[in-house]
C-alpha positions, 0 to 999 in steps of 0.5 A: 752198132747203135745210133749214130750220134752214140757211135759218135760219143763213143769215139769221143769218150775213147779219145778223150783220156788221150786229150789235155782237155778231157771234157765233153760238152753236149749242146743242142735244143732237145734229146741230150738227156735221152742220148746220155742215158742211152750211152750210160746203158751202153758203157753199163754207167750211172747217169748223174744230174749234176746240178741236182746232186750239187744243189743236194750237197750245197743245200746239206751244208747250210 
C-alpha cells in the first residue's frame, strides 16, 4: 500500500474506536510531522498543530 510505518498507523487508527484508551502517541527523534501529514493525505483528513491552535484560542482570551 504505502510505506510501512503508514500502513502501521493505519492498523492502529482502525483499532483504536474499539480501545478504552483511544489515543495514539507518535514519539521519535525526526519525520512524525512528515509521516502525519502523509497519513492526513491518505484518510483525506486535515493535519492540526494542536499546540498552535491552543495557543491561538488561549491568546484570543486575554
Amino acid at each position: 500500500m504505502c510505506h510501512p510505518i503508514i500502513d502501521e498507523l493505519l492498523t492502529y487508527t482502525r483499532q483504536a474506536p474499539m480501545m478504552y484508551y483511544q489515543l495514539i502517541i507518535i514519539v521519535g527523534k525526526s519525520g512524525k510531522t512528515t509521516v502525519l501529514r502523509k497519513l492526513g493525505q491518505h484518510l483525506k483528513v486535515p493535519v492540526i498543530n494542536l499546540s498552535l491552535e491552543l495557543s491561538k484560542n488561549l491568546l484570543m482570551t486575554c
